[in-house]
N, C-alpha and C positions, 0 to 999 in steps of 0.2 A: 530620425523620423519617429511621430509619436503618434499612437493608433488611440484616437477620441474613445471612451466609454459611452455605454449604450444610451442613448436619449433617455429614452422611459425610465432609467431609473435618478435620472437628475431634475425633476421637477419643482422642486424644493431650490435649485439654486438657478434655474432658467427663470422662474417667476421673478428672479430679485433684477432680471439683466437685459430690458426689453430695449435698450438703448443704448447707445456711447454718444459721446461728445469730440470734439476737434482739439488739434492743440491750440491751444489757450493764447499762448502769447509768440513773435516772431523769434527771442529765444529759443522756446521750445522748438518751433518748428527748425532752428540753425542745429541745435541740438540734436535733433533725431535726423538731419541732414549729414550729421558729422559720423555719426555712431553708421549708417547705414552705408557712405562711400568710404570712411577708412577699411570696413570690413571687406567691403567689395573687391579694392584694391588689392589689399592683402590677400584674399582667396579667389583672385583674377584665372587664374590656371586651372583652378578646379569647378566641375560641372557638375554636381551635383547637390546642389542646398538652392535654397531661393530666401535670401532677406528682406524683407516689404518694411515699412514704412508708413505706419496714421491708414491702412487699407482696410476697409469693412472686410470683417470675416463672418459667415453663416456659419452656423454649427448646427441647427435643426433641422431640419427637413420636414419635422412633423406641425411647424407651423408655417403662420406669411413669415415670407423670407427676409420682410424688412423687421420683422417683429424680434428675434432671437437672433442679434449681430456683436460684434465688438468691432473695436478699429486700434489692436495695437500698437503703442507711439514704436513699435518696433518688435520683428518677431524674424525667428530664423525658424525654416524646416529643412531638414538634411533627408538624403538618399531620395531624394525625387531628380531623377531623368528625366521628364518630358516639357517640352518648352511649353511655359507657361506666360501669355500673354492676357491679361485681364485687371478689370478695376475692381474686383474684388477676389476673395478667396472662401470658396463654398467646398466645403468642407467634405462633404459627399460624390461632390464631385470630383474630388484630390485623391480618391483612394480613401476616406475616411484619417487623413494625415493634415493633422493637427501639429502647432509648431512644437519643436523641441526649446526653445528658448521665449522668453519674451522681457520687453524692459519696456514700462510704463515710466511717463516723465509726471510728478506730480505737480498740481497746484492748487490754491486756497479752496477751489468747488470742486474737484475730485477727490483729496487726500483718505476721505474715509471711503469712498466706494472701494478706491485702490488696492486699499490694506483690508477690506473686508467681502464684497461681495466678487470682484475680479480676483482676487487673492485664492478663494474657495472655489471658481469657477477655475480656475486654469490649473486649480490641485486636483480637484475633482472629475471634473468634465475632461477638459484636454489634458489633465496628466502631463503639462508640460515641464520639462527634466530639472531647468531654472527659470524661475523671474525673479527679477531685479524693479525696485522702485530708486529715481532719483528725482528729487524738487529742484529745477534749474532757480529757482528763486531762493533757495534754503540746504546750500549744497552739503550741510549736515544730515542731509534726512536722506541718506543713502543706506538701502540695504536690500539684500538678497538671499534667495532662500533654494532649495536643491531637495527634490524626491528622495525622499529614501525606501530601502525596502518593501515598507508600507503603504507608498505612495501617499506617505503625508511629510507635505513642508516642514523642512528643517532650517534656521537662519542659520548662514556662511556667517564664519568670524573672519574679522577683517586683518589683514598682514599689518606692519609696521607700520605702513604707507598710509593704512585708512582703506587700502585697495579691495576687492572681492574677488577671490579666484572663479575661474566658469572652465570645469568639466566639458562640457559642451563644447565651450571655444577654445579651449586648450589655450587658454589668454586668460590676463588680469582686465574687472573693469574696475578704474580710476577716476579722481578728478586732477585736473588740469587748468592750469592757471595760466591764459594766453589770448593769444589776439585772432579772434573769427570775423573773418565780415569787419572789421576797422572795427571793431568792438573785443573789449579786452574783457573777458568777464570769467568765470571760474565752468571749466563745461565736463560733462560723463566723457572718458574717453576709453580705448584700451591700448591696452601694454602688452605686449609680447611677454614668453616666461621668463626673456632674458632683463624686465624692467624696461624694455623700450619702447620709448612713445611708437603705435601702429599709426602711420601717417595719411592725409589725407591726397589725393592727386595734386591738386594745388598746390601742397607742400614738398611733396615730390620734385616737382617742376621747378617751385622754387630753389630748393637746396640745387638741382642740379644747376641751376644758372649762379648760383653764388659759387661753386666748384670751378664752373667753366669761365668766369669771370676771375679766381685768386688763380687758378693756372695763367692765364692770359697774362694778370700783371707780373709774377712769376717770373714767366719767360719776357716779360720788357724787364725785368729787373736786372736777369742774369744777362740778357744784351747789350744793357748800359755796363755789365761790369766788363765786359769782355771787351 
């Protein structure tokens, strides 16, 4: 959980950020469809974080509430208890709890806001612990950066893999060369500390019917031998 800094003294980076945009293309949206249910799954049993997904976030209070928003393509905040049902996340209303994480999906009309004015807003304003940039269209332009001390952005070097560690998720995030939606295409994913792919339910269900399917022929095999 991450406690937002005081309004009044971030006016300088609230002016640059009167608006957001949508995700851009039906990738992107499969992309942040992917990052937001494998984590779910994976942290199924535990009750205390909320991950959202392209959801308008308020952070002012001291202006209209439609004026001063973001909509990250994806954000975690940890140690919030209480059920939260809503279309957006106002900030004020949270406890002043701002995300711990966030991961922007880039494309051709966002890349500079991403890397410059949302970049300074979420180091500055919401102090958030990591964000991450990935262009599902340019899956080289991956990178991630981590608070330090000073609460200023430090860029993660990337493991052997190309991967980025996350603090935060106690996971690696990756790319991934595979098949989403009858679409084969290159997407962010993560990895567990041990290298392995964090799966999605889908693929859950699947692996288990491939399992219960070589057991089945299995046991027809060893009955024809018997």
């Amino acid at each position: 959980m991450t406690q937002i800094t005081t309004m009044q003294d971030t006016n300088s980076v609230l002016s640059q950020l009167y608006f957001d945009e949508s995700l851009e293309t039906t990738k992107h949206q499969d992309n942040m469809s992917i990052l937001v249910h494998s984590l779910e799954e994976a942290w199924k049993y535990l009750d205390d974080f909320y991950i959202l997904g392209n959801m308008f976030m308020y952070y002012n209070p001291n202006t209209l509430k439609y004026k001063d928003l973001r909509g990250p393509d994806f954000f975690l905040v940890n140690e919030i208890y209480n059920d939260f049902d809503s279309k957006s996340w106002v900030i004020w209303e949270e406890n002043w709890n701002s995300p711990d994480l966030i991961i922007e999906l880039l494309s051709n009309t966002n890349n500079e806001l991403n890397l410059k004015s949302k970049k300074e807003l979420y180091e500055q304003v919401f102090r958030a612990k990591e964000y991450f940039i990935f262009d599902p269209n340019n899956p080289s332009n991956f990178q991630g950066w981590q608070l330090n001390q000073e609460n200023v952005y430090i860029e993660l070097n990337k493991n052997n893999h190309g991967w980025l560690w996350s603090d935060v998720l106690k996971c690696w995030l990756g790319l991934w060369n595979g098949v989403i939606k009858e679409k084969t295409d290159i997407w962010l994913r993560f990895y567990d500390a041990n290298h392995k792919l964090i799966l999605l339910p889908s693929e859950i269900e699947q692996q288990e019917k491939e399992f219960l399917t070589l057991g089945i022929l299995e046991l027809e095999a060893l009955s024809k031998d018997s």
